[in-house]
PAVO-245120 format. One record per atom (N, C-alpha, C): residue number from 1; residue in three letters; chain; atom name; x, y, z. Coordinates in Angstrom, 2 decimals. Each point is the difference from the previous one (the first is absolute). Example, Ala and Ser with C-alpha at 12.3 -4.5 7.8 and 13.67 -1.06 7.14 Angstrom:
# PAVO-245120
REC:1:ala:A:N:13.19:-5.69:7.80 $
REC:1:ala:A:CA:-0.89:1.19:0.00 $
REC:1:ala:A:C:0.90:1.20:0.00 $
REC:2:ser:A:N:-0.35:1.05:-0.72 $
REC:2:ser:A:CA:0.82:1.19:0.06 $
REC:2:ser:A:C:-0.77:1.09:0.73 $
END
This chain:
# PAVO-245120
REC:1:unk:A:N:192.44:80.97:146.00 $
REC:1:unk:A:CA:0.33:-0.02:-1.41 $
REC:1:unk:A:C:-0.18:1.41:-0.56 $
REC:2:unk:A:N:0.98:0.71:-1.17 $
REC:2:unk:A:CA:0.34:1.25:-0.26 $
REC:2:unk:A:C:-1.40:0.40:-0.75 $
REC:3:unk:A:N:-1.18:0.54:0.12 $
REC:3:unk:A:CA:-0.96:0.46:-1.10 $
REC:3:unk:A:C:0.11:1.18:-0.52 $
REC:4:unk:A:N:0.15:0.37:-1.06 $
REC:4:unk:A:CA:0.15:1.16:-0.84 $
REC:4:unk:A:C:-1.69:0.07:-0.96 $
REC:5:unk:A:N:-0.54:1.31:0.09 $
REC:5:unk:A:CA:-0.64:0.32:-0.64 $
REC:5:unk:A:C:0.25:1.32:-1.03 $
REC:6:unk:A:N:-0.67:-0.41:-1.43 $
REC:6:unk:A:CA:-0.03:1.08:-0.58 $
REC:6:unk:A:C:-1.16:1.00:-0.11 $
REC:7:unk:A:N:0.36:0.94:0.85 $
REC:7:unk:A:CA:-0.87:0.64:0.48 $
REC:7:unk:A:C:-0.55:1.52:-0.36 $
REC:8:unk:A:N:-1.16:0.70:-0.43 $
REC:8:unk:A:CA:-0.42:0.90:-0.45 $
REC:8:unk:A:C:-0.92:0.73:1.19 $
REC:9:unk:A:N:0.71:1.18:1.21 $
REC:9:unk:A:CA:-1.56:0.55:0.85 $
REC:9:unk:A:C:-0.82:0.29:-0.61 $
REC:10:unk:A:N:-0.43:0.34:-1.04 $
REC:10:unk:A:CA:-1.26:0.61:0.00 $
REC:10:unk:A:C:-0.93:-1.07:-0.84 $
REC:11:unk:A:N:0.49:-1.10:-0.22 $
REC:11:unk:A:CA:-0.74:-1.19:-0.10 $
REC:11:unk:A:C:-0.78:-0.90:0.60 $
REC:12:unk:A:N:-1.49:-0.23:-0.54 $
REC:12:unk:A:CA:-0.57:-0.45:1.11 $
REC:12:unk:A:C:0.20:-1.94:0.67 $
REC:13:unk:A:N:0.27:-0.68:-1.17 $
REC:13:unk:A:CA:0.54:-1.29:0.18 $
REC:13:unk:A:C:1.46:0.34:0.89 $
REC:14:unk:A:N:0.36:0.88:-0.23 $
REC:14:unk:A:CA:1.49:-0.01:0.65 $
REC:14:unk:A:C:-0.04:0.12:1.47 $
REC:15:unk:A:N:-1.12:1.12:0.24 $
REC:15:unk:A:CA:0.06:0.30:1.46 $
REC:15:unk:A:C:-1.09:-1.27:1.05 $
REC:16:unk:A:N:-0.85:-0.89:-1.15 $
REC:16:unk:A:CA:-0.25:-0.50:0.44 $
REC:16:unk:A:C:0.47:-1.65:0.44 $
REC:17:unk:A:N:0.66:-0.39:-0.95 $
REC:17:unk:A:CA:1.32:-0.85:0.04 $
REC:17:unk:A:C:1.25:0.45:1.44 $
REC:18:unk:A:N:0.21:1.01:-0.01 $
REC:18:unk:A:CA:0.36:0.76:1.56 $
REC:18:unk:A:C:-0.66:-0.39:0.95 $
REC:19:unk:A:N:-1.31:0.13:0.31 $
REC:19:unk:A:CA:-0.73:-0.37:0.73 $
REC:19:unk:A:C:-0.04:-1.21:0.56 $
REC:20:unk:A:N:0.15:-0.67:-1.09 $
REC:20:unk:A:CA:-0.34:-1.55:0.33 $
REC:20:unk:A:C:1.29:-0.26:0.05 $
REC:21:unk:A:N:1.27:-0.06:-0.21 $
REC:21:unk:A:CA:1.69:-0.11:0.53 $
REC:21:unk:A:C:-0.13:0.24:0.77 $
REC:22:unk:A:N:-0.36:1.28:0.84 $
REC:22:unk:A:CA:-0.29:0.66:1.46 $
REC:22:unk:A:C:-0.46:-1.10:1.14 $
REC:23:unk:A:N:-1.24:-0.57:-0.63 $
REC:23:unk:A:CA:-0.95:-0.74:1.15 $
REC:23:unk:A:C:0.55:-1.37:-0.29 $
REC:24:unk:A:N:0.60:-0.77:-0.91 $
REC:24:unk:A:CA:0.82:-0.97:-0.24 $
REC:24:unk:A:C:1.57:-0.15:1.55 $
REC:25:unk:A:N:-0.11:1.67:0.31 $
REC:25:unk:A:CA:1.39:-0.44:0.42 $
REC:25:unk:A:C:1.51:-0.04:-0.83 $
REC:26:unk:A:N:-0.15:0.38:-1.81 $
REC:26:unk:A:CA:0.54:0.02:-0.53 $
REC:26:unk:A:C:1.23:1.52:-0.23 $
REC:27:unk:A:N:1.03:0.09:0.25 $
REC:27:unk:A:CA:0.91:1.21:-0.48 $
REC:27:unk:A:C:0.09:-0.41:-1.39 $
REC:28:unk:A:N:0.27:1.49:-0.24 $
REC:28:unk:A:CA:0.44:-0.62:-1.23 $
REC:28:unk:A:C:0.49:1.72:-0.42 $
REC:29:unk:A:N:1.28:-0.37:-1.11 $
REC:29:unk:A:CA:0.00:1.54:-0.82 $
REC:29:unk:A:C:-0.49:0.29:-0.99 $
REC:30:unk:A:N:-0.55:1.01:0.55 $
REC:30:unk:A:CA:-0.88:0.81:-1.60 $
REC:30:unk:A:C:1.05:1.12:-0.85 $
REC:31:unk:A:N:-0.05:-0.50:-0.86 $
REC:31:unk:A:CA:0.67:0.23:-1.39 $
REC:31:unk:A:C:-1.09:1.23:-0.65 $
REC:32:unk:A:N:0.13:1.00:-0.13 $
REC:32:unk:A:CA:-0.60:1.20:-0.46 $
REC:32:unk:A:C:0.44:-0.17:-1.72 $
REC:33:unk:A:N:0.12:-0.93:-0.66 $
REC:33:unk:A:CA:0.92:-0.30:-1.28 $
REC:33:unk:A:C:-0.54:0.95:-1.20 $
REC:34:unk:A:N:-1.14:1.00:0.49 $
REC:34:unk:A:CA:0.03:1.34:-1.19 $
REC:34:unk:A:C:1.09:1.05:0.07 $
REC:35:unk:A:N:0.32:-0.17:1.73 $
REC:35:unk:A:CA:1.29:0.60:0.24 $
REC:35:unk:A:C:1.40:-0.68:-0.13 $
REC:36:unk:A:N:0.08:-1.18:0.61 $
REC:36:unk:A:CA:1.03:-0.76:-0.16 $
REC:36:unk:A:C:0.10:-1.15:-1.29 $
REC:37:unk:A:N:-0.06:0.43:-0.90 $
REC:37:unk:A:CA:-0.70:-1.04:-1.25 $
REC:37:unk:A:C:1.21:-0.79:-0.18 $
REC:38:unk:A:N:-0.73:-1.35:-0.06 $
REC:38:unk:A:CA:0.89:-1.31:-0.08 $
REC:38:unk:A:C:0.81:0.17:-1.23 $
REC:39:unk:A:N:0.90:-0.95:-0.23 $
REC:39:unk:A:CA:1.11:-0.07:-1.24 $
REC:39:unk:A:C:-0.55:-1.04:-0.64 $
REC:40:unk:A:N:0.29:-0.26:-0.81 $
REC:40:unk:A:CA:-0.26:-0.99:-1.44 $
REC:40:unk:A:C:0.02:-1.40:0.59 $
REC:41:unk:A:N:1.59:0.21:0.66 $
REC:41:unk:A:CA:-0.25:-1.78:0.42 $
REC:41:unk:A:C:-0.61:-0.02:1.58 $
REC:42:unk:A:N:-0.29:1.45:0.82 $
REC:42:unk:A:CA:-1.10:-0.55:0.97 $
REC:42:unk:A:C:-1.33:-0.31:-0.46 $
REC:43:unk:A:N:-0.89:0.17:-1.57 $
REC:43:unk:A:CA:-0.94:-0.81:0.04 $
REC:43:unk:A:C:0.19:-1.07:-0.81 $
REC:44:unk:A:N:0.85:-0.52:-0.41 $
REC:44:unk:A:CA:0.90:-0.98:-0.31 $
REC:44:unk:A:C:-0.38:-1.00:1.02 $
REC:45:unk:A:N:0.69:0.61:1.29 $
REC:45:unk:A:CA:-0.14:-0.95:0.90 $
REC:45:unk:A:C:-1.28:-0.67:0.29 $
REC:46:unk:A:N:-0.61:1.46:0.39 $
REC:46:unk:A:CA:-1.83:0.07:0.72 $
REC:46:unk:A:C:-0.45:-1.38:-1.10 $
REC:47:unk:A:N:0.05:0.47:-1.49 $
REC:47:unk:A:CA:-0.66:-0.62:-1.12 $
REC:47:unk:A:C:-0.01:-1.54:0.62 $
REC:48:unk:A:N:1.42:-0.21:0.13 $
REC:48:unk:A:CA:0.28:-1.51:0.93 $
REC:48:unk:A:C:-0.25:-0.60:0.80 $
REC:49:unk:A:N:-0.64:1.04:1.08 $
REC:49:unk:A:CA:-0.54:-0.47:1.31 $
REC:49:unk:A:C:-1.61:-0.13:-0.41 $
REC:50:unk:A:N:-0.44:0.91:-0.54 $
REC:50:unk:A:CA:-1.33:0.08:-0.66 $
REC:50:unk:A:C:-0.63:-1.58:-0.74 $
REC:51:unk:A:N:1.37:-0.48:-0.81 $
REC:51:unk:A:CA:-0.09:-1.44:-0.48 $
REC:51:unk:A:C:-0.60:0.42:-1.46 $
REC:52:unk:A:N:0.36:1.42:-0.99 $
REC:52:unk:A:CA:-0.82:0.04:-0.60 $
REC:52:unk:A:C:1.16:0.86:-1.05 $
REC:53:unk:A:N:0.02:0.07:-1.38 $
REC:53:unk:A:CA:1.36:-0.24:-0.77 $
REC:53:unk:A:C:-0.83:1.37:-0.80 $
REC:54:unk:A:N:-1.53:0.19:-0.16 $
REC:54:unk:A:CA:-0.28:1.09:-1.06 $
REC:54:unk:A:C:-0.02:1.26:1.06 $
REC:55:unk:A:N:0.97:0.80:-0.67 $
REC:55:unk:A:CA:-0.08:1.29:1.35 $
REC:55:unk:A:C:-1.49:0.69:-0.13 $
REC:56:unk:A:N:-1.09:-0.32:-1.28 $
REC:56:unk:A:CA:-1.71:0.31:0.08 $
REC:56:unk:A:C:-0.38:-0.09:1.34 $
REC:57:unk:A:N:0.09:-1.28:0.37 $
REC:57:unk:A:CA:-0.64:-0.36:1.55 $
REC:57:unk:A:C:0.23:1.12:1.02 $
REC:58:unk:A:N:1.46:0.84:-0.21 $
REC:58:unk:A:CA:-0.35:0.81:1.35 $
REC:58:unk:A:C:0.13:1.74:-0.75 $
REC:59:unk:A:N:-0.88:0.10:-0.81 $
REC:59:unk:A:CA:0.04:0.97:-0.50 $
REC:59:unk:A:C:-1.47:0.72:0.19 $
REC:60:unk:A:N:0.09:1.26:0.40 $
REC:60:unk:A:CA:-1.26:1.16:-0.06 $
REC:60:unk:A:C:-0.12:-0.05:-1.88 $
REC:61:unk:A:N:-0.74:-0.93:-0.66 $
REC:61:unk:A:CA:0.17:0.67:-1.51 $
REC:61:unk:A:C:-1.26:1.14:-0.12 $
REC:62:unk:A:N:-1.03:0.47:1.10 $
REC:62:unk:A:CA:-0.64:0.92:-0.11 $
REC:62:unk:A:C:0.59:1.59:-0.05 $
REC:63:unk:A:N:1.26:-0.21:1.16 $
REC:63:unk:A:CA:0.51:1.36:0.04 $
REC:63:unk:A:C:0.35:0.45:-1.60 $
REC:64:unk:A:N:-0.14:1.61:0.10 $
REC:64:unk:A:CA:0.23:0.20:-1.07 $
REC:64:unk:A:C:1.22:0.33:-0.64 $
REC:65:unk:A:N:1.10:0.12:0.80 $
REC:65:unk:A:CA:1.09:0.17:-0.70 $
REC:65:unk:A:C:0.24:-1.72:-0.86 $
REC:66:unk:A:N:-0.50:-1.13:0.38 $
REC:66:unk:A:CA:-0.12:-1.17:-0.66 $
REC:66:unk:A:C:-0.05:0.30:-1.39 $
REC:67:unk:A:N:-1.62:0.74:-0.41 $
REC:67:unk:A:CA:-0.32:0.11:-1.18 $
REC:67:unk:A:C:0.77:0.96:-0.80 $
REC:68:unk:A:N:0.84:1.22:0.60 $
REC:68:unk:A:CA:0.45:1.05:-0.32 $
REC:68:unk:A:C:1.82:-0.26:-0.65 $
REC:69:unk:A:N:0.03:-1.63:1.08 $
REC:69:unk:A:CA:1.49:-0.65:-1.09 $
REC:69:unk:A:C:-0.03:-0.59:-0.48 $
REC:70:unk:A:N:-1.63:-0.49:-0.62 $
REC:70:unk:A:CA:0.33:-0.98:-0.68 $
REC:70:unk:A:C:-0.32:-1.16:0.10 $
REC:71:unk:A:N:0.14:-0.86:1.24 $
REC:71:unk:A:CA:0.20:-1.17:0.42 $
REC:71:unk:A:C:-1.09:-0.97:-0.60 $
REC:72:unk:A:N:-0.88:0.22:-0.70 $
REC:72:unk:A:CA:-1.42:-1.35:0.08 $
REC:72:unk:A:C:1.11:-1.37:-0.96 $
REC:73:unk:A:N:0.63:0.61:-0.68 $
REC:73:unk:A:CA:0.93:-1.08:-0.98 $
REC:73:unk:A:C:1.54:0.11:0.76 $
REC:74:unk:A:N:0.21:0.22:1.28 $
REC:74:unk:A:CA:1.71:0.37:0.16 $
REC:74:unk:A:C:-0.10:-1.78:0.10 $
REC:75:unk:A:N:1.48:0.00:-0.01 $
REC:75:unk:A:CA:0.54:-1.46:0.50 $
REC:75:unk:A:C:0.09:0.08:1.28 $
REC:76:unk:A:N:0.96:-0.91:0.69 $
REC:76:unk:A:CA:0.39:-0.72:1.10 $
REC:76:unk:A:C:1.25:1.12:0.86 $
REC:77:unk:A:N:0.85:0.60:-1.22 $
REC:77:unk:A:CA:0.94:0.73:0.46 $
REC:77:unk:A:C:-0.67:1.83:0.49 $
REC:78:unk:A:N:-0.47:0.23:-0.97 $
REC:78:unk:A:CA:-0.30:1.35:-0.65 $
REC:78:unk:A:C:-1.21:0.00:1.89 $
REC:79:unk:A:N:-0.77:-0.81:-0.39 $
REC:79:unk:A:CA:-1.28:0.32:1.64 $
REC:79:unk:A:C:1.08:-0.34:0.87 $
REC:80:unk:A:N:1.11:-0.56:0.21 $
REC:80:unk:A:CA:0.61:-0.01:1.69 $
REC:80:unk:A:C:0.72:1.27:-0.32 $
REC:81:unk:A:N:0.53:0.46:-0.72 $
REC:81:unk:A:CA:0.66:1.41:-0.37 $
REC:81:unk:A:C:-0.68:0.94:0.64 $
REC:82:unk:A:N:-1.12:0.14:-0.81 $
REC:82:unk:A:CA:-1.41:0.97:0.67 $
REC:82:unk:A:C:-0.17:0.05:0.94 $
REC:83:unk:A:N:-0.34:-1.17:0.93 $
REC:83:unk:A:CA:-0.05:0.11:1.07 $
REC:83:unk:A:C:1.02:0.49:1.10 $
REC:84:unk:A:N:1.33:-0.18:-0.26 $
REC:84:unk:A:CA:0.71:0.52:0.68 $
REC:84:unk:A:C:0.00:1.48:0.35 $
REC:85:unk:A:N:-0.26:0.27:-1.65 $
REC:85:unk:A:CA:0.37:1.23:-0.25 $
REC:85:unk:A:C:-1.31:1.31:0.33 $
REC:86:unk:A:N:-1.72:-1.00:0.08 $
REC:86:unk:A:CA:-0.94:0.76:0.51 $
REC:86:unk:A:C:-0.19:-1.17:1.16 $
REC:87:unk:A:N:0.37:0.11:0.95 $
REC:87:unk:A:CA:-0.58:-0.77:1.30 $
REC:87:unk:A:C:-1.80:-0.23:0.39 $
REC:88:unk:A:N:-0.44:1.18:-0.85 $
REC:88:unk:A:CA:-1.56:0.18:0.61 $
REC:88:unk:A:C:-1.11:-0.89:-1.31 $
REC:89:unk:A:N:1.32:-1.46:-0.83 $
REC:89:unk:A:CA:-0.71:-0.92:-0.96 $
REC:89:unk:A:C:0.06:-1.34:1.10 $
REC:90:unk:A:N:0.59:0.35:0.72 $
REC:90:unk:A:CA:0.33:-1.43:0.92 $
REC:90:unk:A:C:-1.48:-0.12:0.81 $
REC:91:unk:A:N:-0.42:-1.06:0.03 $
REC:91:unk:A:CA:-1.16:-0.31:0.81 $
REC:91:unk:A:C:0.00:-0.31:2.03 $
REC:92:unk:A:N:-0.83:0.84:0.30 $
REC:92:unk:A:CA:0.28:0.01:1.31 $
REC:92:unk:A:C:-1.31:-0.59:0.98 $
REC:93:unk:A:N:0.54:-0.23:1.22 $
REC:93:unk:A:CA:0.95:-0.25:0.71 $
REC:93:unk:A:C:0.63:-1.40:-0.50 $
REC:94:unk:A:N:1.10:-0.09:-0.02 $
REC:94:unk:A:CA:0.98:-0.99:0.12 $
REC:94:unk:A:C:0.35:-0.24:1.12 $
REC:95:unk:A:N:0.30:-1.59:0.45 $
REC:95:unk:A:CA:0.35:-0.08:1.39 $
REC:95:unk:A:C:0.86:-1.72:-0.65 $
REC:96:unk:A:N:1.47:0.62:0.90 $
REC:96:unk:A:CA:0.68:-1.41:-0.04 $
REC:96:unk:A:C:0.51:-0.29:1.25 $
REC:97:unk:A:N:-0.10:-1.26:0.21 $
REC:97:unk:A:CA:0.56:-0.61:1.15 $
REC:97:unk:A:C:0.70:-1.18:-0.10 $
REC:98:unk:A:N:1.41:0.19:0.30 $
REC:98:unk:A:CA:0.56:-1.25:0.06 $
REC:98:unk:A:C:0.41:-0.27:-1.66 $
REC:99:unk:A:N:-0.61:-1.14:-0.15 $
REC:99:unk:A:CA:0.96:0.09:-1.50 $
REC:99:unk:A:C:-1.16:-0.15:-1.38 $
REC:100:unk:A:N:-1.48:0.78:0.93 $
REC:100:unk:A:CA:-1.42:0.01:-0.78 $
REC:100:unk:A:C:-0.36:0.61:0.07 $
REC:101:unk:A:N:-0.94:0.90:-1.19 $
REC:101:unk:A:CA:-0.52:1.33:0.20 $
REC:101:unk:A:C:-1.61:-0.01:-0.46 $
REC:102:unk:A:N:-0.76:0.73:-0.14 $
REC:102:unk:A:CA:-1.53:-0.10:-0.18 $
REC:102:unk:A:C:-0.31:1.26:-0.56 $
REC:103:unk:A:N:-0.88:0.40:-1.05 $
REC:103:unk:A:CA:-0.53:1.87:-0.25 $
REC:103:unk:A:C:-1.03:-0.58:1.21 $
REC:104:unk:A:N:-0.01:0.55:0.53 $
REC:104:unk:A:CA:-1.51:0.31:0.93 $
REC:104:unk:A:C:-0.77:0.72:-0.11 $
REC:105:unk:A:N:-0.91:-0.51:-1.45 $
REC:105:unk:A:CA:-1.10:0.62:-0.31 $
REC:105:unk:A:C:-0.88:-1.04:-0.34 $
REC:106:unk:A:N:-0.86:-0.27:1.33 $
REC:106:unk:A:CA:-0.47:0.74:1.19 $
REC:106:unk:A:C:0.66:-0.03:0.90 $
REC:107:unk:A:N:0.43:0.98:1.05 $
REC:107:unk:A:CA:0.95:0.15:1.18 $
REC:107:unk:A:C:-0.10:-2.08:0.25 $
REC:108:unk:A:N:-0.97:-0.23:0.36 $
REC:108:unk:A:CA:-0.24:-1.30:0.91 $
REC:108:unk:A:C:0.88:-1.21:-0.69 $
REC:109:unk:A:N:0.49:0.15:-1.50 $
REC:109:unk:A:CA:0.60:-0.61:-0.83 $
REC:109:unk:A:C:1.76:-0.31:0.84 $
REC:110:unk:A:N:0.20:0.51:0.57 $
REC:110:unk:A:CA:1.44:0.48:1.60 $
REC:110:unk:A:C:-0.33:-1.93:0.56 $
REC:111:unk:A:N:-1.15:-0.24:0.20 $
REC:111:unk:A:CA:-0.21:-1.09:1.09 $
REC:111:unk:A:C:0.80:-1.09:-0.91 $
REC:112:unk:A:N:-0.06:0.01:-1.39 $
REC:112:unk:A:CA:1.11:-1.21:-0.75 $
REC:112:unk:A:C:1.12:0.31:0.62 $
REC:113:unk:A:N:0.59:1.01:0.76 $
REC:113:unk:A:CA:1.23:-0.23:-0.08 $
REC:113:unk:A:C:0.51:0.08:1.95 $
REC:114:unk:A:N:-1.23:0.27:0.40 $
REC:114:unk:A:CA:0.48:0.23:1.58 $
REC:114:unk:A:C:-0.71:-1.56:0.45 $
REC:115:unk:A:N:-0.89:-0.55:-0.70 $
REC:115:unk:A:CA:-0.63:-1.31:0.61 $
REC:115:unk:A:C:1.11:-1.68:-0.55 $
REC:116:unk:A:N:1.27:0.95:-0.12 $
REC:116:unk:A:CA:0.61:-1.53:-0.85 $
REC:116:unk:A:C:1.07:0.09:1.27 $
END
């Protein structure tokens, strides 16, 4: 089954979420998405697989470009905008498989979706 992660190296959930895909036996592609930053309706999608409709849930609202646009009052449109448009508000690692995805934070949070 195809696993895609959204993936950050110099992250430590990320590389450790790696780890454990690794010893799982799991491939999977890692998505560098500060470099390759998703489109509007790829977290559209994610949002869908996630099972979760407020784009809050997969948002860094600590980073600071968050506070620097604004966002504590954005709507629904304006934060998936943002996010497209700063990739480093999206919360990481993301990992989807199949037609379900998980933030894996904590890496071990992966086992909802490799133990089904």
């Amino acid at each position: 089954m195809q696993t895609t992660v959204f993936f950050k190296p110099d992250c430590s959930n990320c590389r450790t979420l790696e780890g454990i895909l690794s010893e799982r036996g799991v491939e999977a592609d890692y998505v560098r998405y500060l470099e390759q930053a998703p489109s509007r309706e790829d977290l559209e999608r994610v949002m869908g697989l996630l099972g979760i409709d407020d784009p809050r849930l997969m948002m860094r609202e600590k980073e600071p470009v968050y506070a620097e646009l604004g966002l504590a009052d954005a709507g629904r449109d304006e934060l998936l905008d943002a996010m497209a448009a700063n990739p480093i508000l999206i919360q990481r690692p993301i990992v989807i498989r199949g037609d379900r995805a998980v933030i894996a934070r904590p890496p071990e949070r992966v086992s909802e979706l490799l133990d089904r």
